[in-house]
C-alpha positions, 0 to 999 in steps of 0.5 A: 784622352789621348792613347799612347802605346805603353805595352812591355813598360812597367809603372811603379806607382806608390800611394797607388792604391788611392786618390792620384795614386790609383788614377795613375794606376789606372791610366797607366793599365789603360795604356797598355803599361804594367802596373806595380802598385805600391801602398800600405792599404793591403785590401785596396791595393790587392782589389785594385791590381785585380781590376787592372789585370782582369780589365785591361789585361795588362801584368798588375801586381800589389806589394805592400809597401810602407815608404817611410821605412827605408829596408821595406822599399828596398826590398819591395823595389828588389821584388819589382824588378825580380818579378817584371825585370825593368822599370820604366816610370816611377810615379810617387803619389805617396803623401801625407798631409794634416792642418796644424798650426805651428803653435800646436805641431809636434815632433811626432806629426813633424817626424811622420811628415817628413818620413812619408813626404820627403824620406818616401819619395827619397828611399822610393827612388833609391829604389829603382834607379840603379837599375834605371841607370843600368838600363840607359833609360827611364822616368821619374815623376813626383806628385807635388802640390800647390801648397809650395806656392800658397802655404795652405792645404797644411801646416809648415811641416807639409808645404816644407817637405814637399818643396823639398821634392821640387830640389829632388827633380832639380838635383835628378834632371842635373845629375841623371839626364846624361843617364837618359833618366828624365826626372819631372813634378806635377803641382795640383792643386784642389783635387778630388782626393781623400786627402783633400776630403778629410778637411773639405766633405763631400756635400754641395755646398762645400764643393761649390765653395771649392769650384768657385776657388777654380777659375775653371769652374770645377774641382780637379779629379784624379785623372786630370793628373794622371793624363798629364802623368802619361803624357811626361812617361811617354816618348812625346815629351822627351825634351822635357826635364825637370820641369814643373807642371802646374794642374790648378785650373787656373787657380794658383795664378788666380788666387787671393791668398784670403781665400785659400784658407 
């Protein structure tokens, strides 16, 4: 993994607290950058923040934080910022998925969707950017997904709300790049996640079924997103703006639509 100097940034990560989340976390720590993790998993997210800060001696802080609840990521924001006084990169690896047929979806499952999805990823940013703004500099990466691309891996009440993320990157890089605010997407596709495990178990011959979907041969991991993550946060890829960057493996541009279901 290539190491990049991130000593005095911060990284506030939602859904830190599992699966892309925790590996960005993670990485982050690795590379010298404070991390803030964010997520409604109180015991996972304290436990994390512990390991970072013991492991990599870097300032690691949990807050609770429900990101479907506007008041309560405002004020975890205000928290963030009081106690590090900056934000650097804001990463939203907060996400919520279910298989339902459109026939069977409801208005609650539509409403829980769209208030973790689009509404988190929108009261999260809402959050920083003030201060991003104040401070003539910062980064904003969202955790995509190739559902926007298939349809699969969820419902319509999924792949809608995170297509709605790709106009967010768009509508930021427009109105923020003048602010030296870089905003980008990351679209996985088939990572080893506790989202993707709720559908998929974890046994042999369900993952070879999977790897073989992979031109590459192997399930994504966490970490191949959180590299690339690091690399969108640093100064190296400056002249990137609101880019999409696809982490599939080959698979979106390889797949047979039968064979995504």
């Amino acid at each position: 993994m290539v190491k990049y100097d991130f000593k005095g940034r911060l990284a506030a990560v939602t859904g830190g607290a599992s699966g892309i989340g925790e590996a960005v976390c993670e990485a982050f720590a690795k590379n010298s950058s404070d991390v803030a993790v964010m997520d409604i998993n109180e015991i996972a997210g304290r436990n994390l923040a512990a390991e970072l800060s013991e492991k990599y001696k870097v300032k690691a802080n949990f807050y609770k934080c429900n990101v479907a609840d506007f008041e309560e990521t405002q004020n975890t924001g205000l928290k963030i910022l009081k106690d590090y006084g900056r934000i650097d990169t804001l990463i939203t690896a907060a996400g919520y998925g279910s298989k339902v047929a459109i026939t069977e979806l409801g208005i609650d499952e539509w409403k829980k969707t769209v208030d973790i999805n689009l509404n988190g990823t929108f009261y999260a940013i809402k959050a920083f950017i003030s201060k991003m703004i104040e401070q003539k500099k910062g980064n904003i990466i969202l955790i995509g997904t190739g559902a926007v691309i298939t349809g699969s891996g969820g419902g319509v009440h999924y792949a809608s709300t995170k297509v709605a993320q790709y106009g967010i990157v768009k509508a930021l890089s427009y109105e923020l790049l003048p602010s030296g605010i870089r905003s980008n997407i990351i679209t996985p596709h088939i990572i080893d996640t506790p989202m993707l495990r709720k559908r998929y178990p974890d046994n042999p011959e369900t993952n070879a079924k999977l790897a073989a979907r992979v031109p590459i041969g192997r399930i994504g991991l966490p970490a191949d997103i959180a590299n690339i993550a690091l690399f969108l946060a640093s100064d190296e890829s400056a002249y990137i703006c609101g880019a999409d960057i696809v982490a599939d493996g080959g698979g979106l541009f390889y797949l047979n639509p039968a064979a995504s279901k």
